[in-house]
Structure formats: C-alpha cells, structure tokens
C-alpha atoms as one frame of an Amber mdcrd trajectory, in Angstrom:
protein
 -20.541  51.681  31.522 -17.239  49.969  32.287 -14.407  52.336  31.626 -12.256
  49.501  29.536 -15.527  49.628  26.794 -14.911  53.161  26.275 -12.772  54.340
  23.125  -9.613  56.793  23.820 -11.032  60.901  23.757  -8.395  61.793  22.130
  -5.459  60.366  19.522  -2.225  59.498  21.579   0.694  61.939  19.618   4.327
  61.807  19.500   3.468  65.441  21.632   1.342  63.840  23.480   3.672  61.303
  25.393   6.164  64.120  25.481   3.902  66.343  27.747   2.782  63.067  29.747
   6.322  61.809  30.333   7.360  65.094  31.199   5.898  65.273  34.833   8.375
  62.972  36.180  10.734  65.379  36.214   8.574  65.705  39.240   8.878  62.405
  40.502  11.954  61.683  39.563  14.038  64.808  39.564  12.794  65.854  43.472
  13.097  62.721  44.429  16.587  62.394  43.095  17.986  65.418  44.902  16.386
  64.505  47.905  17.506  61.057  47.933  21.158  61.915  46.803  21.856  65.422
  48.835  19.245  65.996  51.516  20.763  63.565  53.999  24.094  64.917  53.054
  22.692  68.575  53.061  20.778  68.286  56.525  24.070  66.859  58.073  27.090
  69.271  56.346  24.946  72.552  56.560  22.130  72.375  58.447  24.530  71.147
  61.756  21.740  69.226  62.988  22.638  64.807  63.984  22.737  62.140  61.268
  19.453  60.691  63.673  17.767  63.693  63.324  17.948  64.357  59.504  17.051
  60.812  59.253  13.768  61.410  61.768  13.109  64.167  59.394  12.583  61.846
  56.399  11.051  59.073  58.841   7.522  61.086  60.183   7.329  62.686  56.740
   7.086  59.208  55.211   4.879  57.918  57.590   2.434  60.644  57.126   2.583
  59.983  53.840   1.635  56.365  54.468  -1.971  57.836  55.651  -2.004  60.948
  52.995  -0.963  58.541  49.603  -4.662  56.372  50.158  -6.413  59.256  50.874
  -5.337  61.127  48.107  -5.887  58.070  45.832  -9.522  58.056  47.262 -10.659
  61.138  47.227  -9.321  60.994  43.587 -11.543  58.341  42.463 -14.382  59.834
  44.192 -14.266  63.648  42.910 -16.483  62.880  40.190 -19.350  63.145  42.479
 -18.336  67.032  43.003 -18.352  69.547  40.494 -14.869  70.639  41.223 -13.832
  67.015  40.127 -16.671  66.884  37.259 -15.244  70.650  35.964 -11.217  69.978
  36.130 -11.296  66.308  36.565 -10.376  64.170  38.748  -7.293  63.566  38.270
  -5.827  66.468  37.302  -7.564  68.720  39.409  -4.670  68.370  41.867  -1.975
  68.917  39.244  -4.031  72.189  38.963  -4.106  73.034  42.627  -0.481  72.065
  43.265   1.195  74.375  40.417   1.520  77.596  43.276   2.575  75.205  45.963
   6.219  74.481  44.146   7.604  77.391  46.246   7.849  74.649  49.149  10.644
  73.015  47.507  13.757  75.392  47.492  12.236  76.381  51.296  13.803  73.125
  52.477  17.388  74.045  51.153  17.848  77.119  53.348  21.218  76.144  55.835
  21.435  76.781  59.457  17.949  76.290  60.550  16.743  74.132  63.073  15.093
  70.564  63.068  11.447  71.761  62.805  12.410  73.445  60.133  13.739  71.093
  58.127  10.805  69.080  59.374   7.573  71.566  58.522   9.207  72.319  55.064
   9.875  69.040  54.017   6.549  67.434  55.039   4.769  70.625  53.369   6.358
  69.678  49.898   5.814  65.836  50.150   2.242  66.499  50.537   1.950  68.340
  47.451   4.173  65.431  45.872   1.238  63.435  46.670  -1.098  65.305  45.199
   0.741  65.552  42.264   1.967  61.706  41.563  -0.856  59.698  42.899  -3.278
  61.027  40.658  -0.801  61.309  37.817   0.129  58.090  38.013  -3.534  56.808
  37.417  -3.602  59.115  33.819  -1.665  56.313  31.611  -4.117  53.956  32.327
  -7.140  56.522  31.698  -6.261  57.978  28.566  -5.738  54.644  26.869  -5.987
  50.784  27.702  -3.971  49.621  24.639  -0.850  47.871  25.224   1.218  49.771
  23.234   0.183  53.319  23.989   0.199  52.648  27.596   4.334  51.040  27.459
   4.659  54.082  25.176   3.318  56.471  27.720   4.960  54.900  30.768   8.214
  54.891  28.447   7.990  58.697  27.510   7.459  58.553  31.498  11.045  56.415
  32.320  12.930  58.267  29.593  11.663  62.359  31.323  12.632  60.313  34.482
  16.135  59.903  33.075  16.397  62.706  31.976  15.339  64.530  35.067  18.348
  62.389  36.806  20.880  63.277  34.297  19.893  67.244  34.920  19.725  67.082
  38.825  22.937  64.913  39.035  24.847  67.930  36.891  22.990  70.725  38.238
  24.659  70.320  41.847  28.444  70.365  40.094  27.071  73.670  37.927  26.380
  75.144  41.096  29.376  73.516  43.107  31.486  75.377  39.909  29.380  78.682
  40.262  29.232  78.876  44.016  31.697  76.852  45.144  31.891  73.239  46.954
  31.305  74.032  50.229  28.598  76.620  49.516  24.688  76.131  51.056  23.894
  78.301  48.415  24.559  75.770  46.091  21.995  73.535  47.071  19.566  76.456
  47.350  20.313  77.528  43.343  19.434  73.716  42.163  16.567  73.927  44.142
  15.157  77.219  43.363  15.716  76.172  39.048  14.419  72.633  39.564  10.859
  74.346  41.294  11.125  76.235  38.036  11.002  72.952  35.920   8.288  71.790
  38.372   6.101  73.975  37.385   6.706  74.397  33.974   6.039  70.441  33.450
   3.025  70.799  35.913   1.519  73.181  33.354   2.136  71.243  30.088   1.001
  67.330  31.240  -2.538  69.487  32.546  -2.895  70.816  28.961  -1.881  67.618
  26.700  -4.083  64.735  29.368  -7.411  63.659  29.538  -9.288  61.165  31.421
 -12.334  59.173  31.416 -15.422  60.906  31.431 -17.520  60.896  34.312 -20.342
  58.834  32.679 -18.067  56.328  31.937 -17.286  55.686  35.515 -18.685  53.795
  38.217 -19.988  56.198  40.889 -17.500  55.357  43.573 -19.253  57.711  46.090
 -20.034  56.673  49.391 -22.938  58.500  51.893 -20.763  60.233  54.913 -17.372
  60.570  55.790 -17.170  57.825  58.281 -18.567  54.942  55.335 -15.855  56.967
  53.118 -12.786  56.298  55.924 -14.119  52.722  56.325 -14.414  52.070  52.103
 -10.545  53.727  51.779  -8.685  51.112  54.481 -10.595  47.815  53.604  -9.685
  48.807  49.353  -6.152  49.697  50.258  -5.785  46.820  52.187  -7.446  44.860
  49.741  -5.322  45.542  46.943  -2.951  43.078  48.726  -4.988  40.160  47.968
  -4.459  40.372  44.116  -1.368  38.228  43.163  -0.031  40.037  40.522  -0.540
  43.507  42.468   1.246  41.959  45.546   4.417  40.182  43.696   4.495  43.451
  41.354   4.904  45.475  44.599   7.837  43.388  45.663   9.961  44.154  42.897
   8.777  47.441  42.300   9.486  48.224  46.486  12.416  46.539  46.765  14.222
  46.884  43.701  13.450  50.386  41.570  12.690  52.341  44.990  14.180  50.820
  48.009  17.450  49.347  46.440  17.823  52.722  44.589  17.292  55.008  47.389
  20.143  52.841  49.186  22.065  53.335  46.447  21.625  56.835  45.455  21.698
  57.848  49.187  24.798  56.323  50.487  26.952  56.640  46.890  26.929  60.158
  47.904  28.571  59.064  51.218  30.697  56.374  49.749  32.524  58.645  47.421
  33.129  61.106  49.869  33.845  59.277  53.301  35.225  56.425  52.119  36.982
  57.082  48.710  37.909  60.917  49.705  36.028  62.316  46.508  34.893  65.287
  46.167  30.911  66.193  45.921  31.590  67.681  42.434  33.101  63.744  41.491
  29.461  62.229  42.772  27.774  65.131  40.779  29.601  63.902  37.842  28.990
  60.680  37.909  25.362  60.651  38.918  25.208  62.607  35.754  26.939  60.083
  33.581  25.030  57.296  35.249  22.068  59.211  34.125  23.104  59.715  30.645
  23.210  55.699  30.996  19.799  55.516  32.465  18.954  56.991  29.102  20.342
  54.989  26.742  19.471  51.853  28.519  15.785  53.010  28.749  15.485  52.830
  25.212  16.799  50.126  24.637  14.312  48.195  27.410  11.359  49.891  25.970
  12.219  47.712  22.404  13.916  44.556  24.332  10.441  44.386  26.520   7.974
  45.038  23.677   9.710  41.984  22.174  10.795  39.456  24.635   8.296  40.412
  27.711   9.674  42.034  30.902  11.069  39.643  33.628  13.924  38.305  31.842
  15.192  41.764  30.753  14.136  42.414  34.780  16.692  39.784  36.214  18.858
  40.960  34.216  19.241  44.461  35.232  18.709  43.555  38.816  21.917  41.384
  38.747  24.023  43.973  37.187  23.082  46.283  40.020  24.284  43.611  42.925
  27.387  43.373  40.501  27.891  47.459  40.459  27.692  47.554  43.679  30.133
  45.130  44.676  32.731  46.530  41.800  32.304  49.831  43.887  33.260  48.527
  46.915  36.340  46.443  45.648  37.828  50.309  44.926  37.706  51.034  48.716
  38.325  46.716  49.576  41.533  47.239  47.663  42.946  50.323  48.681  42.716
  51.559  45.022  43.866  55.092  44.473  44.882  57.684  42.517  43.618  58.781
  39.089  42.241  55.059  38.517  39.773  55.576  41.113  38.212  58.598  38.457
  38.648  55.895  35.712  36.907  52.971  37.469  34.283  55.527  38.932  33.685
  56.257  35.713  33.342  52.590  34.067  31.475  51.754  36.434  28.545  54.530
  36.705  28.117  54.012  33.188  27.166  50.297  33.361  25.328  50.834  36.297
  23.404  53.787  34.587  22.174  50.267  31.951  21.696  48.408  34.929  19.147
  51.458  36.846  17.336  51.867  33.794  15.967  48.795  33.385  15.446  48.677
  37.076  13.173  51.699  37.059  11.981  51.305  33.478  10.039  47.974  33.770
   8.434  48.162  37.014   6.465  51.454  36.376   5.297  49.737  33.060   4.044
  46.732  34.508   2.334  48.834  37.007  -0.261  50.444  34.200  -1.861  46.974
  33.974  -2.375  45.978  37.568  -5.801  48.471  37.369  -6.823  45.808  35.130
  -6.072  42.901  36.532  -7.414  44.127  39.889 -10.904  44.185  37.594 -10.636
  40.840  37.085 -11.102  40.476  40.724 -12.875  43.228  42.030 -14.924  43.998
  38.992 -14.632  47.691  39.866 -12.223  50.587  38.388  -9.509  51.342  41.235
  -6.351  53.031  39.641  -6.782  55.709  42.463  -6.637  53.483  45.343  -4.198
  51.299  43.312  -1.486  54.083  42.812  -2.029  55.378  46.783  -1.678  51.894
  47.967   1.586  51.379  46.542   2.917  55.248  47.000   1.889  54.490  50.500
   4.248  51.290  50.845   6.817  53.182  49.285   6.905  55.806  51.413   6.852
  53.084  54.805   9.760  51.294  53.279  11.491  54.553  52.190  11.053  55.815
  55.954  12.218  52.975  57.764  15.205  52.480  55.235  16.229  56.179  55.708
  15.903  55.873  59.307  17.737  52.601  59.630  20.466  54.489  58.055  20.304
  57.440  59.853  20.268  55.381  63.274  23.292  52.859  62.091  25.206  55.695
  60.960  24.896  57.621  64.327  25.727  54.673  66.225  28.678  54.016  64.016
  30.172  57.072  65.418  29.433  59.550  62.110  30.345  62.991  63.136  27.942
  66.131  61.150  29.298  68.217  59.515  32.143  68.208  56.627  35.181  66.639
  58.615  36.704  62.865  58.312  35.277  60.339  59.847  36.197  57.645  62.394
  37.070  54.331  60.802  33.947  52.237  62.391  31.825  54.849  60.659  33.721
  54.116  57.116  32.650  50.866  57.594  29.037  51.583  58.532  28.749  53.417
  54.893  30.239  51.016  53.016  28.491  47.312  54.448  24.832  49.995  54.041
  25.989  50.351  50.676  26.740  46.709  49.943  24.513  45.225  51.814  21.647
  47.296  52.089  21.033  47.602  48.343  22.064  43.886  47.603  19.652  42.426
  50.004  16.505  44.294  48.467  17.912  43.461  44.811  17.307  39.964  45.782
  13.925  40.397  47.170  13.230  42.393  43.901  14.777  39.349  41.980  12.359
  36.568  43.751   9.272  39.352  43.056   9.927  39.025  39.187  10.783  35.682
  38.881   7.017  34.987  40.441   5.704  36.923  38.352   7.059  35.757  35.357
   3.623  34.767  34.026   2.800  38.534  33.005   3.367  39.511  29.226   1.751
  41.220  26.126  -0.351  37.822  25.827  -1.464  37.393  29.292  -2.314  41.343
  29.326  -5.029  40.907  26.285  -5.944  37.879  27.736  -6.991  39.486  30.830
  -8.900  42.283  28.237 -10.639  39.613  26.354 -12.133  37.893  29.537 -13.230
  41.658  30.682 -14.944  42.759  27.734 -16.268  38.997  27.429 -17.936  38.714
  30.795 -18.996  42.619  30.638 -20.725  41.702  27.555 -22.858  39.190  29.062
 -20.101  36.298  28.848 -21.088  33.527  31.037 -18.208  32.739  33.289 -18.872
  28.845  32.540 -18.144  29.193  29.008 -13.883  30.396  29.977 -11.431  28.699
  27.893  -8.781  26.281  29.916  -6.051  28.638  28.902  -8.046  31.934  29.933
  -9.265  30.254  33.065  -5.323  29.154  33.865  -3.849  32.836  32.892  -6.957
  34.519  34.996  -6.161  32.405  38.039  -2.452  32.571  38.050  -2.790  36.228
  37.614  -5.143  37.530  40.529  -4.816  34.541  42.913  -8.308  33.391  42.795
 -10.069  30.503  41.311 -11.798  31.930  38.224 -15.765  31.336  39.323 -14.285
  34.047  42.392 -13.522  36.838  39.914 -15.359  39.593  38.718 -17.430  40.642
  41.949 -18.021  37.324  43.180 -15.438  37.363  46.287 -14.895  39.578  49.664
 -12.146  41.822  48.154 -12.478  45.349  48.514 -15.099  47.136  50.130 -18.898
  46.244  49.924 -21.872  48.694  50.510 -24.227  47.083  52.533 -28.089  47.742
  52.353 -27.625  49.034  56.167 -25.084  51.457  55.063
C-alpha cells in the first residue's frame, strides 16, 4: 500500500505540535551556540589557531557528509528488523540518542588540546544526526495534509525561535553569574541546554507516530554491498528532481549558509570591530530571537494565504539590507551609546527578516517527499532528509573553514586581545560579503521555484492517488500535466517509475 492512501493514526492536537516542534530546540538551540560561540570559544579559551578551530568544524562536517545518507538509509530500511518494527523507525534513534546528550557540555571544557576539541565535537554531531535526520522525516509521516504538516513544521520554526531566544540569553545569564571572561560560562549553558536536550528528546518520542510498517514499501535490499550501492545512486538521485534541487538552493544558501555567516561572524563583528562586549552580542542575539518569534507567526498566516516565495524574497532582502546597516556602524565610525541604540534597531528587524528566512524553507521541505513520488514512485523522506543534511553539512564545512583560513591569513591573533587592522577588515567584508552573496543565491533558488503553492501541492496529491488508483497516465489534465512537469523536471509519461532515477534492483541482484 502506498503510504499517501493511508489515513493519519492518530488526531494531530494543539499538544501534539507542541511536543513535535519542541525537538528543535535540538536543532536549533545546539546549533545556535555552536554557530555563535564555538569558533569564538575554541579561539579565546581553548588557545588553540583560528585554522585549527576552523579544521575542527571542517572534518566533523565532512564526516557528516557520509554519516547524514547513511543514517537516512538505514532509517528507511529498519522496518525490515524488529528493532525498527518494535520502536520504529524513525524514532528508534531519538530513543537511542537520549543517554548520548552528555557529549555536548564535553566540548565546552577550556584548555584542552585540538583532538579534543576534535573527538568531542564529532562524537555529538553524530548523535545530532541520529536525532534530526530521522526527525525531520516525522512531519511528513504522521500526516500528508497541507495544513497539519505547515502547522507541524510551524510549531517546529516557532520551538526553533524559541530555542534561539534562550541560547542567545543564556550566555549573558552566565556572563552575569560567572563573569565575561569565564570558560565556565560556556560550560554552565552547555551543561542546562543538554538538560533541555533531553527533556525535548523524551516528549516528541511520546506525542509521534509514524507509518506503519505494512503501509510501507519494503525498502530492504539483500547484503550490505547492494545496500552501499542503493544509498549513493538515491542520494545522488534526489538531485535530479527540480523542485528538490532549486528547494536546496535556497534552503543551503539562505536559512543555513547565509545564517551561519551571519550568526558566526556577528559574534566577531561586535567584538573586534565595534569593541562590544560578549554580554552586548548575547543581548542582542536574544532580542533578534524574540524577533524571530514574532515574525514566525506572522509567516505561518502570510504563507497559508499568499504562498511562500514572495513572503521568501522578501525576508531574504531585508537580511542583505541588515547586514549592510551593520556595517555602516563600523563604515562610519559611529560610536558611543548610539551604537547600543542602532544595535538594537537593527537586531530587531533582522530578527523579522531570519524568521522568515528559516521559517519557509523547512516548510516547503515537508512536500519535496511527495513530489519526489511523482518521480520515483517510491517513499524516500529518509534518504530525502540525509541528502540535504548531508549538503548542509559540506557547505557548512567549507564556509567555516573558509573563514577560519581567511581569518588566519588576515593576521587574527587567539585569544581575547585587539586585533591588527587587516584582520578588522577580514571580519567585516566575511560579514558583508559572505552572507550577501549566499542571500542572492537563496534569492535566484526561490524565485525558480516560484511555481510551488497550496494548489500545486494537492495537485501533485490528486495525480498520486489518481495514478495509484489505477489512473491511466494518458488521461492527465493539461494543467496537471504542466504543474507535474514544471515541478519534478520530467516530461509527465517519465513520472511515476517510468525513468532511471534512484536506484533499481535488478533480477541479477
């Protein structure tokens, strides 16, 4: 039976998206830290080069770039075990990763060494992936209705907001406690957010469901070998679907790789450039987040209304705006108690700006599992969600290296001292530049894809449950042939099976 002809298990409650939305304090909150303090961290306290921290991140992301696809496959396969058939397979590794949080606050201990900072950190991204591959994947199996799903991915934005509001005041809480210059600052945020961690771990495992297993095409392959060939040709193949591949693009390049610019080197910018203090980027990540918020809200309605590129463009050109507004303060030799005022005007409106950013793109995302159908005429969420964590991670590597690498050879000095002039400038054209150029990569992305909506979405459901009913794919409508086609990439007579995407199982195999 095809998974989409299968009614929900369960009713979707107002408690319901709560508990789901409430794991990205996981993928956001972590993530957040890392992206705003680690660099900072590894370089003020753990004395070790602005190349090396930036390695650090660098091989972790790239062995996350072979761990996110496996993960995703073996997650779509567990089924055919009874581990996966008992627990699920999905959250089976929500399950197995709740005693693993203790990796997190081990990567916020100062004055180790580089394979330190190296084992530690790679330890806790692997049980990131184990977490938020197969979690992402849940949205899309507990319910294939529009609005649920934008309801669940919006519980899922507004936890993610949330989570950055608490982890951009927890540092200052600490910085207050322990002092500004205190290690053990970083330490205490680390040690309560693995507390959150697993308290949201616990609560999403009791309040989701998935598919059951008869509903579920056996994706099971015969040895390990057929298994390692079937998980490289469907990552790979995911590429091939239009939609998948322009929904990538914004998602890479504007909600992760412009933000992790941003977040990253604002940390940087307000204390190099402007001579801030850590406790000033604490408060305004907070405020920004308290933004995020608000503006998430207000994009679930706007989107639900008016679709989701325009609102998309929009945000995505406030951001470039942001960031040059930030950068007039230093341009301009602006000082004194405005800076706090303009710091402040301006981490507000780019708080609208982020949330829209980061909102939009994970929503759009929950559908691409069925447009991929339309092309592969299979059920790939798994490999879907570990293809693009794996890109993620690549770009997030080689951006955090870049940085790392342009910053050493800028002359920037670890530790918490000034810094030369030339390696001012290095941290503020990253910061400009860096995050505009990806904005407009993310901009082209969503203008592409323009096409996608509420209409085009049940569209793409009517032509599934058509055809999986016995449809002939002769008797398509002009405008469901047109939306199909524009959609995957291929001509419509290509869909549902009848192509080379994604892997085939051969009679010899």
């Amino acid at each position: 039976m095809n998974g989409l002809e299968s009614k929900p298990q369960r009713r979707i409650t107002w408690f319901t998206r709560i508990a789901y939305g409430s794991a990205n304090l996981i993928g956001s909150g972590a993530s957040n830290i890392s992206n705003a303090w680690l660099l900072f961290f590894l370089t003020a306290f753990g004395h070790i080069p602005a190349w090396q921290a930036s390695l650090i991140f660098a091989i972790t992301s790239y062995m996350d770039v072979i761990a996110n696809p496996i993960v995703g496959f073996i997650s779509d396969s567990l089924y055919s075990t009874k581990l996966g058939r008992r627990f699920g397979r999905r959250r089976f590794f929500l399950l197995i990763s709740m005693p693993l949080m203790i990796l997190y606050p081990a990567i916020w201990i100062s004055g180790m060494n580089f394979w330190y900072y190296l084992v530690t950190y790679m330890g806790f991204e692997l049980v990131y992936d184990l977490i938020m591959v197969p979690y992402d994947t849940l949205a899309v199996e507990m319910t294939s209705d529009f609005k649920q799903r934008t309801y669940l991915t919006g519980s899922k934005a507004l936890f993610g907001n949330i989570a950055s509001f608490l982890t951009g005041a927890l540092p200052g809480v600490f910085f207050t406690i322990l002092g500004k210059q205190s290690p053990y600052a970083y330490l205490a945020t680390s040690l309560t957010w693995g507390i959150v961690m697993l308290t949201t771990l616990i609560l999403v495992y009791k309040n989701s469901w998935e598919r059951k297993p008869e509903e579920v095409a056996d994706e099971y392959v015969g040895n390990f070998w057929l298994g390692l060939k079937k998980m490289f040709i469907d990552v790979l193949s995911t590429f091939r679907v239009r939609a998948f591949r322009l929904h990538l693009g914004n998602y890479l390049f504007g909600a992760q790789g412009a933000l992790v610019i941003f977040t990253t080197m604002f940390t940087y910018f307000v204390v190099y450039a402007l001579q801030q203090s850590a406790t000033l980027v604490s408060g305004m990540n907070s405020l920004n987040s308290i933004a995020q918020i608000i503006a998430t809200f207000a994009f679930i309605f706007i989107c639900a209304h008016k679709g989701f590129m325009g609102p998309n463009q929009v945000a995505l050109t406030f951001l470039i705006l942001c960031v040059f507004s930030y950068a007039s303060i230093y341009w301009l030799g602006i000082s004194g108690s405005i800076v706090f005022i303009l710091l402040t005007g301006l981490s507000v409106i780019m708080g609208l700006s982020m949330g829209g950013t980061y909102y939009i793109p994970w929503t759009v995302y929950v559908f691409m599992a069925d447009i991929d159908e339309l092309v592969t005429n299979r059920r790939r969420e798994g490999i879907l969600a570990g293809a693009m964590y794996t890109c993620n991670k690549f770009l997030k590597a080689t951006i955090l290296f870049i940085i790392g690498a342009l910053l050493s050879a800028a002359g920037f000095k670890e530790g918490l001292g000034t810094q030369s002039s030339s390696a001012i400038d290095a941290i503020v054209w990253l910061f400009v530049g860096g995050t505009t150029l990806l904005t407009l990569v993310a901009m082209y992305s969503t203008h592409r894809l323009k096409i996608f909506n509420q209409a085009t979405h049940q569209i793409v459901l009517d032509e599934l449950a058509r055809v999986h009913a016995g449809g002939k794919l002769s008797e398509v409508t002009d405008k469901n042939r047109k939306v199909v086609e524009q959609l995957t990439g291929f001509e419509y007579e290509k869909c549902f099976g009848n192509n080379n995407v994604g892997f085939k199982e051969s009679k010899g195999d």
